[in-house]
Biotite code that builds the C-alpha atoms (Angstrom):
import biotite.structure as struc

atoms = struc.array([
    struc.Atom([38.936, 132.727, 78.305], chain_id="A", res_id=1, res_name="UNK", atom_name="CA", element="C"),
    struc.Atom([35.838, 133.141, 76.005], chain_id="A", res_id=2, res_name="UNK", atom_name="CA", element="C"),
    struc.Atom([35.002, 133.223, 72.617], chain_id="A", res_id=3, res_name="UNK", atom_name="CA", element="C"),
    struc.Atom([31.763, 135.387, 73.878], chain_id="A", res_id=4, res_name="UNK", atom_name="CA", element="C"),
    struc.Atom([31.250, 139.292, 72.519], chain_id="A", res_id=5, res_name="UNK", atom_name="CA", element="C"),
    struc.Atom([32.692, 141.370, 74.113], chain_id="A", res_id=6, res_name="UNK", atom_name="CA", element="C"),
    struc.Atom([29.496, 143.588, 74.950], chain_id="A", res_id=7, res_name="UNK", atom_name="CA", element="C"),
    struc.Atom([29.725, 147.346, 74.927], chain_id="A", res_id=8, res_name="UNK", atom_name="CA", element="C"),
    struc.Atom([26.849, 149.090, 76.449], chain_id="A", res_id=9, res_name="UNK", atom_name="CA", element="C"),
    struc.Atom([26.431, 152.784, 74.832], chain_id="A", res_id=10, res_name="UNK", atom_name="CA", element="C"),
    struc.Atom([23.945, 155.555, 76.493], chain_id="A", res_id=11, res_name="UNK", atom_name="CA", element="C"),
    struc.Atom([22.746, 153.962, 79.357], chain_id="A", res_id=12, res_name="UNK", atom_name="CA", element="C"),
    struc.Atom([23.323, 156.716, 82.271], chain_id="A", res_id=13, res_name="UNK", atom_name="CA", element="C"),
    struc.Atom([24.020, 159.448, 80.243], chain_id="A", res_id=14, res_name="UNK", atom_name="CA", element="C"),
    struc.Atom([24.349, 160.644, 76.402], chain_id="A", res_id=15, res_name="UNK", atom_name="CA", element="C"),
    struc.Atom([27.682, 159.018, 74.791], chain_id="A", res_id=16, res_name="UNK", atom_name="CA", element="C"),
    struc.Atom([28.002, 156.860, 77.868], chain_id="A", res_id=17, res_name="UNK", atom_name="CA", element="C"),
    struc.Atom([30.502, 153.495, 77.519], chain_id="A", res_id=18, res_name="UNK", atom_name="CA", element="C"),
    struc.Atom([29.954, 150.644, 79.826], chain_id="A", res_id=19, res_name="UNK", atom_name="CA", element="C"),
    struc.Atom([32.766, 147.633, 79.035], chain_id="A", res_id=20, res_name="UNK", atom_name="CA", element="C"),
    struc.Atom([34.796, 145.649, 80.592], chain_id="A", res_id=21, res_name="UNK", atom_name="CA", element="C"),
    struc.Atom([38.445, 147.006, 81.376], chain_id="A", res_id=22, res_name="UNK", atom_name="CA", element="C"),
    struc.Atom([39.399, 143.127, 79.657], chain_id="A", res_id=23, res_name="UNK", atom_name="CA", element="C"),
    struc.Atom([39.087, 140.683, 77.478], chain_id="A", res_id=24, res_name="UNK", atom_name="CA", element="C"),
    struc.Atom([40.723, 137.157, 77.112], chain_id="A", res_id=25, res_name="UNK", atom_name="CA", element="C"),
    struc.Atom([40.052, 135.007, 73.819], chain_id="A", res_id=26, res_name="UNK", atom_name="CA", element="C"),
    struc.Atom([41.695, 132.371, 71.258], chain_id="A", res_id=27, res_name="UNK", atom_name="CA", element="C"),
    struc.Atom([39.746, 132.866, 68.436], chain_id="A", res_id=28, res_name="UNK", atom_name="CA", element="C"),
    struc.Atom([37.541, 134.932, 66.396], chain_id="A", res_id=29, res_name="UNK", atom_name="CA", element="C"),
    struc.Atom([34.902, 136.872, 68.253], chain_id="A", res_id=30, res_name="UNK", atom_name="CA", element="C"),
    struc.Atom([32.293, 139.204, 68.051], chain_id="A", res_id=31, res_name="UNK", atom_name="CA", element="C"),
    struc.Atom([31.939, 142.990, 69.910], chain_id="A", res_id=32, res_name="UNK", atom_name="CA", element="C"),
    struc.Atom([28.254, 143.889, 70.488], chain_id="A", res_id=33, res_name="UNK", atom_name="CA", element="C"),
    struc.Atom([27.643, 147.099, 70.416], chain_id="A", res_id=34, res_name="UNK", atom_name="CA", element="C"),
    struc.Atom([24.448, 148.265, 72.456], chain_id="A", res_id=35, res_name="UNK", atom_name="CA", element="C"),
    struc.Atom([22.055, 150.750, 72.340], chain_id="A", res_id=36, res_name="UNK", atom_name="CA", element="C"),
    struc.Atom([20.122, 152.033, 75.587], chain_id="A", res_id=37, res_name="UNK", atom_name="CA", element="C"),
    struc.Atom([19.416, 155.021, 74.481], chain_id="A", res_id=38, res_name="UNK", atom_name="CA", element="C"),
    struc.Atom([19.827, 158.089, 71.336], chain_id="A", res_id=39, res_name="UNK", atom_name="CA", element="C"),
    struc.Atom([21.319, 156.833, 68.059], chain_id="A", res_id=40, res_name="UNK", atom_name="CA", element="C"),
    struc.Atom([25.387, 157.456, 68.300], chain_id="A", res_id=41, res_name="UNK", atom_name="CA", element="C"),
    struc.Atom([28.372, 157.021, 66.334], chain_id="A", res_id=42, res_name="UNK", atom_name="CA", element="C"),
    struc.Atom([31.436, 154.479, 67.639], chain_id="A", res_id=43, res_name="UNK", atom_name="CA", element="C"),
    struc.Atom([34.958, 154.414, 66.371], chain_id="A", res_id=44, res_name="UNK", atom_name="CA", element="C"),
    struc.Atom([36.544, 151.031, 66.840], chain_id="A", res_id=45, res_name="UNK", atom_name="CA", element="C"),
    struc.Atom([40.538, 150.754, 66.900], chain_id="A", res_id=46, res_name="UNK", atom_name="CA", element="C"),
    struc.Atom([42.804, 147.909, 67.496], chain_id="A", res_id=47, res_name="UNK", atom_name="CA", element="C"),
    struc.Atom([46.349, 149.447, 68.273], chain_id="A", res_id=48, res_name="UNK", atom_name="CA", element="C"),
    struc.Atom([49.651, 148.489, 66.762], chain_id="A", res_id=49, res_name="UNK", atom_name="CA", element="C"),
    struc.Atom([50.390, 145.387, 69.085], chain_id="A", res_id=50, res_name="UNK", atom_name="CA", element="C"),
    struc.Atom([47.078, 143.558, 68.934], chain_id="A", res_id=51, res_name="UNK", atom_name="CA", element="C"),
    struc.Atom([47.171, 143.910, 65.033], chain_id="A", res_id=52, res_name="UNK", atom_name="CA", element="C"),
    struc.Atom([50.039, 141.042, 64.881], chain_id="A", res_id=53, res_name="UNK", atom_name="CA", element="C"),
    struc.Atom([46.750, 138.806, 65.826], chain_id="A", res_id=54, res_name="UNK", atom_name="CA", element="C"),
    struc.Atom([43.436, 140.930, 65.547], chain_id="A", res_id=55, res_name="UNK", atom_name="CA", element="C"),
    struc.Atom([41.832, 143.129, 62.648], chain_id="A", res_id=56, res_name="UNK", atom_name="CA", element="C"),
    struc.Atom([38.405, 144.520, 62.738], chain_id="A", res_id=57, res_name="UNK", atom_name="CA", element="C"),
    struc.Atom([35.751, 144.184, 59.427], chain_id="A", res_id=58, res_name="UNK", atom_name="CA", element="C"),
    struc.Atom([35.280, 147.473, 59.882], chain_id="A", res_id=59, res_name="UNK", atom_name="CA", element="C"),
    struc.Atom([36.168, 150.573, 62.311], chain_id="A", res_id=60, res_name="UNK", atom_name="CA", element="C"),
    struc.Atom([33.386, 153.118, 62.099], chain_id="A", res_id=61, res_name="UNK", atom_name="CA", element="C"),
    struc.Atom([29.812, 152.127, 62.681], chain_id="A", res_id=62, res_name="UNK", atom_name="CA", element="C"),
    struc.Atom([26.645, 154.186, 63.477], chain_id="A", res_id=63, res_name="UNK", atom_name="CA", element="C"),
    struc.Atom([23.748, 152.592, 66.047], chain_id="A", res_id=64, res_name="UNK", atom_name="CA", element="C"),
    struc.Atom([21.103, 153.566, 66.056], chain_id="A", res_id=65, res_name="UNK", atom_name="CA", element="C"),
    struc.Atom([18.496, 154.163, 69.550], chain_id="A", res_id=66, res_name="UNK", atom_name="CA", element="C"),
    struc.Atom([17.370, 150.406, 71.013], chain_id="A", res_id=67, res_name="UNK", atom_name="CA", element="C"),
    struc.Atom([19.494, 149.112, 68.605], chain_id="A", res_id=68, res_name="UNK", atom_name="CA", element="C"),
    struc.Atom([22.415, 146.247, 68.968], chain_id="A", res_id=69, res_name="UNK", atom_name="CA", element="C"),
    struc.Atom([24.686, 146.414, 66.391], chain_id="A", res_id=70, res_name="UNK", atom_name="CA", element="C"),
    struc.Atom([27.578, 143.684, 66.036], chain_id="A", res_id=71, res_name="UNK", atom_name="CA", element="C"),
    struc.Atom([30.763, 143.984, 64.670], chain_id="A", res_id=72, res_name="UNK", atom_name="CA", element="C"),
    struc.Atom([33.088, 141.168, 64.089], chain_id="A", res_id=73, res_name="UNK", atom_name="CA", element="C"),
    struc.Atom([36.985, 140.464, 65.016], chain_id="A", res_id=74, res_name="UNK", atom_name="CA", element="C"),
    struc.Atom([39.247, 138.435, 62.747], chain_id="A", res_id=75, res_name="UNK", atom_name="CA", element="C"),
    struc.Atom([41.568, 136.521, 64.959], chain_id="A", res_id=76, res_name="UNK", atom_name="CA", element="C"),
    struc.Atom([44.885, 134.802, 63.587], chain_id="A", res_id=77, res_name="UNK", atom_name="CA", element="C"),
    struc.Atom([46.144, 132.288, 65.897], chain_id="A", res_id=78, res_name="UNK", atom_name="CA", element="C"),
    struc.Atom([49.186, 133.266, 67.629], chain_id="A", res_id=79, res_name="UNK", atom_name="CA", element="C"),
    struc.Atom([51.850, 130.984, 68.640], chain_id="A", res_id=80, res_name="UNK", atom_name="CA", element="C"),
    struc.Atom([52.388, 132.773, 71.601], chain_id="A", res_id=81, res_name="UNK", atom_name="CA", element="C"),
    struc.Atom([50.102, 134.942, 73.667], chain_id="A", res_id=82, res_name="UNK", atom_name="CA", element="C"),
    struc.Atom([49.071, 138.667, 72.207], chain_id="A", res_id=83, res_name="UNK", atom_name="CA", element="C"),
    struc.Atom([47.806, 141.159, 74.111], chain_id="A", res_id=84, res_name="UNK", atom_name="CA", element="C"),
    struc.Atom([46.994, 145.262, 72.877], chain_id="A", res_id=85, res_name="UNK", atom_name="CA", element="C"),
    struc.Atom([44.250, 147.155, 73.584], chain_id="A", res_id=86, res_name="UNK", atom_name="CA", element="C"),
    struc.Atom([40.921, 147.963, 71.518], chain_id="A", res_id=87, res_name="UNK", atom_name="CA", element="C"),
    struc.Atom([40.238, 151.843, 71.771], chain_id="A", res_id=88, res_name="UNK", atom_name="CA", element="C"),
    struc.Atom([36.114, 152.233, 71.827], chain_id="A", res_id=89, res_name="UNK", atom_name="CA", element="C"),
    struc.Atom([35.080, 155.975, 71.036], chain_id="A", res_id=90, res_name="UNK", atom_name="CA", element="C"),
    struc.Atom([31.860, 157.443, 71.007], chain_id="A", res_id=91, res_name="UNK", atom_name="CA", element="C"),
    struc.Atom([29.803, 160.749, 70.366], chain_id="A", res_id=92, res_name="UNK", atom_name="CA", element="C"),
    struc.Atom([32.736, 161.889, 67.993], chain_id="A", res_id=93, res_name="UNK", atom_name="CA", element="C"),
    struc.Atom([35.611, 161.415, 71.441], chain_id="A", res_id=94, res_name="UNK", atom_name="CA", element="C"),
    struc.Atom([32.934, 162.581, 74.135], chain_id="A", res_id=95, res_name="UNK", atom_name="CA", element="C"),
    struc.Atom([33.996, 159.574, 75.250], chain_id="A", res_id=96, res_name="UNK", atom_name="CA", element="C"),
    struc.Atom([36.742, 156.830, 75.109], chain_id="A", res_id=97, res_name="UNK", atom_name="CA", element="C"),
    struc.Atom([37.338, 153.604, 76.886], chain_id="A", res_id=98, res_name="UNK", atom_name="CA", element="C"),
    struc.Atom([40.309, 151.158, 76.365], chain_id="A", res_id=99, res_name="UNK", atom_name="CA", element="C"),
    struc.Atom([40.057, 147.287, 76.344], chain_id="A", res_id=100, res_name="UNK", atom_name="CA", element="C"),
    struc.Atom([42.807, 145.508, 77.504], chain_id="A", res_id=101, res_name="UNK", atom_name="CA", element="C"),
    struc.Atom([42.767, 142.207, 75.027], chain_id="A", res_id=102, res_name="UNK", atom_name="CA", element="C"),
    struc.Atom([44.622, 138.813, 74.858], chain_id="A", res_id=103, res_name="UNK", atom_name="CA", element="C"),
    struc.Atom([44.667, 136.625, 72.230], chain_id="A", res_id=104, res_name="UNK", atom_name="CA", element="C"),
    struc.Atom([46.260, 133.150, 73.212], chain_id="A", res_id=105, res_name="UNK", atom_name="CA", element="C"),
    struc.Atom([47.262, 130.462, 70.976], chain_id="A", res_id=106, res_name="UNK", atom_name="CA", element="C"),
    struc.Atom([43.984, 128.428, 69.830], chain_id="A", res_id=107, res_name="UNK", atom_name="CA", element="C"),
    struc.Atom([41.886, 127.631, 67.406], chain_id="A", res_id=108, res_name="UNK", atom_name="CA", element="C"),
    struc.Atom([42.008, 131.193, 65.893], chain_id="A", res_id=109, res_name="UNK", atom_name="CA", element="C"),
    struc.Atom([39.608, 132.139, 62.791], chain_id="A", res_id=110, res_name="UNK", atom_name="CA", element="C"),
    struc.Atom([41.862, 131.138, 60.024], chain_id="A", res_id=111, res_name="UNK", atom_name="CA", element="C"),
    struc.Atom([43.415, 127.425, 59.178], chain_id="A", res_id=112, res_name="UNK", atom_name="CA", element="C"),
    struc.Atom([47.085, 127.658, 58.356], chain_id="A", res_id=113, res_name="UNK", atom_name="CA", element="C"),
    struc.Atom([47.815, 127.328, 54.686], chain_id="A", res_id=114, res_name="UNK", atom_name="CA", element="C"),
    struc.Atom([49.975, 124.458, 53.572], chain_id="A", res_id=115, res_name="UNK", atom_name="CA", element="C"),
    struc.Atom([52.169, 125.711, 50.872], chain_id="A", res_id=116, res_name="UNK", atom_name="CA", element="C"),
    struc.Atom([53.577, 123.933, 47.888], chain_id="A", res_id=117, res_name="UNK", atom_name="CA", element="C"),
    struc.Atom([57.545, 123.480, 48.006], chain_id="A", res_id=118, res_name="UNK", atom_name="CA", element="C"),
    struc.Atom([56.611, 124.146, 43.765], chain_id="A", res_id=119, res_name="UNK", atom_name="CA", element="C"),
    struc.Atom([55.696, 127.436, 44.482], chain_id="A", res_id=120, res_name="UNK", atom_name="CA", element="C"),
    struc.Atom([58.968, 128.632, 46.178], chain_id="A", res_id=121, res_name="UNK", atom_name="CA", element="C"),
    struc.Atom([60.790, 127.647, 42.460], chain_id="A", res_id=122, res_name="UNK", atom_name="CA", element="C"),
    struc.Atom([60.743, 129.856, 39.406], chain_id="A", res_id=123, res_name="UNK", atom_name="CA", element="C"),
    struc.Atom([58.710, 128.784, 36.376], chain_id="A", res_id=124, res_name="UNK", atom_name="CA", element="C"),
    struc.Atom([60.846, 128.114, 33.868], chain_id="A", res_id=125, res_name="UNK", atom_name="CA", element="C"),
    struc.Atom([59.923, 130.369, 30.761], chain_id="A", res_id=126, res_name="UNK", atom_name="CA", element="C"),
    struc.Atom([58.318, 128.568, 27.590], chain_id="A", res_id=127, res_name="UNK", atom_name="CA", element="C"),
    struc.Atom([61.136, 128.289, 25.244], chain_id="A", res_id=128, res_name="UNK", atom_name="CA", element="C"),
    struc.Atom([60.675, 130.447, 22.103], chain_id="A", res_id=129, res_name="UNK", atom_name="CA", element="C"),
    struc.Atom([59.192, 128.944, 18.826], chain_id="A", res_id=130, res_name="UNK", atom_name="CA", element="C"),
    struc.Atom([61.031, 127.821, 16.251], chain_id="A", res_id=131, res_name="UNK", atom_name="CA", element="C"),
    struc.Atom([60.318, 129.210, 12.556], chain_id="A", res_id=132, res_name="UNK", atom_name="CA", element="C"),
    struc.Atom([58.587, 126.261, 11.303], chain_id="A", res_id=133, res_name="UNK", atom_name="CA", element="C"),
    struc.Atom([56.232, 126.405, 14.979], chain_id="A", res_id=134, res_name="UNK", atom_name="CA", element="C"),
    struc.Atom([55.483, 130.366, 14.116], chain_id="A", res_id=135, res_name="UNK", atom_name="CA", element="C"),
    struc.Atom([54.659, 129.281, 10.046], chain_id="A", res_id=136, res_name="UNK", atom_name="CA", element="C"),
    struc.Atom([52.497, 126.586, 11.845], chain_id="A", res_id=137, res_name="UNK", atom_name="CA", element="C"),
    struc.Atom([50.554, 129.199, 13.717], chain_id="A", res_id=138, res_name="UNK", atom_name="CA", element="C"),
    struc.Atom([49.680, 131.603, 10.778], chain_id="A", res_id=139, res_name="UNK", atom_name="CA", element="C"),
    struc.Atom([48.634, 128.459, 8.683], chain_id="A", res_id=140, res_name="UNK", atom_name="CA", element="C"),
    struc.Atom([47.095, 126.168, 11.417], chain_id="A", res_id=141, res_name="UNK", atom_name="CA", element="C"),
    struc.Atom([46.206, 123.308, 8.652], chain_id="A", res_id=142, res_name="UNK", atom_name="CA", element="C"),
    struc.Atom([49.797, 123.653, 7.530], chain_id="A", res_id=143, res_name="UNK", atom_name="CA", element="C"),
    struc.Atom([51.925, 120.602, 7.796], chain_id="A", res_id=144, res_name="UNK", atom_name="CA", element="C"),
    struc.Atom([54.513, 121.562, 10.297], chain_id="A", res_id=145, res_name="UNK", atom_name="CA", element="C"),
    struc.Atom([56.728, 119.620, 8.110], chain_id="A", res_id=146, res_name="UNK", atom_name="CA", element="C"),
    struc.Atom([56.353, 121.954, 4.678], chain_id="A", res_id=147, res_name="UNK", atom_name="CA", element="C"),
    struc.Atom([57.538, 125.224, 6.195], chain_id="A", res_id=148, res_name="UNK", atom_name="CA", element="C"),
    struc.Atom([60.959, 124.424, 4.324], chain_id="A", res_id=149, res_name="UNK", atom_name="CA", element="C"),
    struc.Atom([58.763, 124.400, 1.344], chain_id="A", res_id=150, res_name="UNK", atom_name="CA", element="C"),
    struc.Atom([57.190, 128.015, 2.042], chain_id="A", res_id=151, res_name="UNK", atom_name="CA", element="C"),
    struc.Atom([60.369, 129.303, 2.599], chain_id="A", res_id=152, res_name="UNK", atom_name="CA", element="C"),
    struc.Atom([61.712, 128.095, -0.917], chain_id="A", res_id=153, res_name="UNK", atom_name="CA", element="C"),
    struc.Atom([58.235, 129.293, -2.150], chain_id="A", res_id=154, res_name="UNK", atom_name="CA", element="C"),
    struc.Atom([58.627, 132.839, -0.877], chain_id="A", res_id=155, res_name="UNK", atom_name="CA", element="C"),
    struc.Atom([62.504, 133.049, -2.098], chain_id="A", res_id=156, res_name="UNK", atom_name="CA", element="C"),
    struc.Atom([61.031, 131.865, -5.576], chain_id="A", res_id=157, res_name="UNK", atom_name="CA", element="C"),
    struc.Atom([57.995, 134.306, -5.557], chain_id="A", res_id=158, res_name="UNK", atom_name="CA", element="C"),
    struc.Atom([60.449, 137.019, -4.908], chain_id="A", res_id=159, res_name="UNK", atom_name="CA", element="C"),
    struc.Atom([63.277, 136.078, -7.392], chain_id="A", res_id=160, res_name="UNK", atom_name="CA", element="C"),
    struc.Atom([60.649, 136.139, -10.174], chain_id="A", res_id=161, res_name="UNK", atom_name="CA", element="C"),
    struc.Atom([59.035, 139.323, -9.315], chain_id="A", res_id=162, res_name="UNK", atom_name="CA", element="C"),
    struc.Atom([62.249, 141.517, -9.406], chain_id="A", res_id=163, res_name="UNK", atom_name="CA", element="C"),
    struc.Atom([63.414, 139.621, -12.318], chain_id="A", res_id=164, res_name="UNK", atom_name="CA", element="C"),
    struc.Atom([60.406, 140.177, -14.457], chain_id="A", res_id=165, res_name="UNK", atom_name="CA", element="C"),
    struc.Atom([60.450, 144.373, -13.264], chain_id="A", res_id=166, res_name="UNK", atom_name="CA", element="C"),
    struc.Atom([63.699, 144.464, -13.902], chain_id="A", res_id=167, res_name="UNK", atom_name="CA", element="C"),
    struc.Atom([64.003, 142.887, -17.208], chain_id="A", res_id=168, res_name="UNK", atom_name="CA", element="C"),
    struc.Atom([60.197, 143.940, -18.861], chain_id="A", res_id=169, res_name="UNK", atom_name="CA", element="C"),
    struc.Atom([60.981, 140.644, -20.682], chain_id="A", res_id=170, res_name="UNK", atom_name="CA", element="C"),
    struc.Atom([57.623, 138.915, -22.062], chain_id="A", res_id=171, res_name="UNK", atom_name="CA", element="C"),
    struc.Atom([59.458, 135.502, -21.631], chain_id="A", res_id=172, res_name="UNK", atom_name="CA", element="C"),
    struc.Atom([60.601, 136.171, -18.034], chain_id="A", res_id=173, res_name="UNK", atom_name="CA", element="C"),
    struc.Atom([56.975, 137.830, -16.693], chain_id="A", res_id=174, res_name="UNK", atom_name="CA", element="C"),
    struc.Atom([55.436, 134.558, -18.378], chain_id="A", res_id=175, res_name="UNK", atom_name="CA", element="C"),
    struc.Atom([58.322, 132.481, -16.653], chain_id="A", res_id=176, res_name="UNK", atom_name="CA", element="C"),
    struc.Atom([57.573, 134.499, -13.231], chain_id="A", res_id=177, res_name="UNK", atom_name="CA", element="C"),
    struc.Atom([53.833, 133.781, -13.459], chain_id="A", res_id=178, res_name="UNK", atom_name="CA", element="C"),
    struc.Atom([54.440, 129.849, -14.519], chain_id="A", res_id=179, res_name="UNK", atom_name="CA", element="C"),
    struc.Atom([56.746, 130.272, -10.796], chain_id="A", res_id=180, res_name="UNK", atom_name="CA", element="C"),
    struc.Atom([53.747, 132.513, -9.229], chain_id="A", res_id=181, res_name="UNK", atom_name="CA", element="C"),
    struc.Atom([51.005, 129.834, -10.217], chain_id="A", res_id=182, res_name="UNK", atom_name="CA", element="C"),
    struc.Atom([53.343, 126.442, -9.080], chain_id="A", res_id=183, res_name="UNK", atom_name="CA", element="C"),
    struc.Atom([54.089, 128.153, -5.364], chain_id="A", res_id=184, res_name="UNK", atom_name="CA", element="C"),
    struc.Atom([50.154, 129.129, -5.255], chain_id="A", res_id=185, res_name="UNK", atom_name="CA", element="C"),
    struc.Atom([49.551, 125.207, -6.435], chain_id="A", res_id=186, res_name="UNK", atom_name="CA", element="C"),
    struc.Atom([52.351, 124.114, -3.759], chain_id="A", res_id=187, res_name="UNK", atom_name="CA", element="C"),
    struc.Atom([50.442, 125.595, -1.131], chain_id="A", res_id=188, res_name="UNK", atom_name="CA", element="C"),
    struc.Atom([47.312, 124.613, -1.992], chain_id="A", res_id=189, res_name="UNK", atom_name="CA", element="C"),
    struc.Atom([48.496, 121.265, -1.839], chain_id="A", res_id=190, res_name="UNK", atom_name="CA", element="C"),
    struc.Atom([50.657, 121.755, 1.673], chain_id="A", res_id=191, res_name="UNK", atom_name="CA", element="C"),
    struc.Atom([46.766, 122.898, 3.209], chain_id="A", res_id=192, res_name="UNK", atom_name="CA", element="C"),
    struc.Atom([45.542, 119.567, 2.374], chain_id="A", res_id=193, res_name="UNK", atom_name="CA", element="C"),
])
C-alpha cells in the first residue's frame, strides 16, 4: 500500500497511448501524475459509483500539454472498511481507455473526522416576541423603558383633544386641546432625559 501517484504515462509508443498500472492500493489522499512523452492530449478522469463512497477527484478533465507532467489530486475519506472501484483514464477524446482497479483501506485518509456538538442536534428555541413597552423602547432608544405607560396615555390624550376640538370648533376646547398638545410634547421631552 502507498500513498505514491499513481503515474500515468500518455504518448509514449504511439499517439493517445496509456501506460498504468492495472492497480492501485492506498489509505489516504494521493496524487495521479499524468505524463507527457509526447504531443499535447486531452485526459478524462472518472472515479465510478463504488469508489466515490471514499474517493473524489479536484477535477475530471485536464489538458497536457507535450513534455509536460501534469498532476491531479485525489481526495480520500477514510473508510472504516476497505473500498475498492475503479478510476476510468481516457485519452485523445476515447482513442483510448484504461481502467484502474483502486482500494482505499481504512487509514489516515485526507480528512479528520468532525466532532459534532450534541447542541447542534437541538432546535434553537425562537426569541420570544417583544413586549409593547420593548418595541416603544426601540423607536425611542433614550426612552425610559419604564414611561411607555406614559406615551400610551399621551397618545390617547393627543387624540381625544384633536377630535374634540374638530368636532366642536369651540375656541375654549382648541385652546384646551393645545394646553393637552403642549403638556404631552413637555412629557416627552422630559421622558428623553
Amino acid at each position: 500500500m502507498s500513498n505514491a501517484p499513481l503515474t500515468v504515462t500518455l504518448n509514449d509508443e504511439r499517439p493517445h497511448d496509456l501506460s498504468v498500472a492495472p492497480s492501485f492500493s492506498t489509505n489516504g489522499p494521493f496524487s495521479v501524475e499524468l505524463a507527457n512523452e509526447g504531443q499535447a492530449v486531452h485526459v478524462h478522469l472518472h472515479i465510478d459509483d463504488e469508489l466515490s463512497r471514499a474517493a473524489s477527484l479536484s477535477e475530471g478533465n485536464h489538458f497536457v500539454d507535450g513534455g509536460q507532467t501534469k498532476t491531479v489530486e485525489v481526495f480520500v475519506t477514510s473508510p472504516p472498511e476497505p473500498v475498492s472501484g475503479k478510476l476510468k483514464i481516457v485519452s485523445g477524446h476515447g482513442s483510448e481507455t484504461r481502467y484502474v482497479d483502486v482500494t482505499v483501506e481504512p487509514g489516515s485518509g485526507g480528512k479528520p473526522p468532525v466532532d459534532v456538538d450534541e447542541t447542534l442536534s437541538k432546535p434553537k428555541q425562537p426569541e420570544p416576541e417583544p413586549s409593547v413597552t420593548e418595541s416603544i423602547a426601540d423607536v425611542f432608544p433614550s426612552v425610559d423603558p419604564r414611561a411607555a405607560p406614559l406615551f400610551g396615555l399621551a397618545l390617547v390624550a393627543l387624540v381625544l383633544a384633536v377630535a374634540l376640538a374638530s368636532l366642536f370648533e369651540s375656541f375654549a376646547i382648541t385652546l384646551g386641546a393645545g394646553v393637552v398638545v403642549g403638556g404631552v410634547l413637555a412629557a416627552l421631552v422630559l421622558t428623553m432625559r
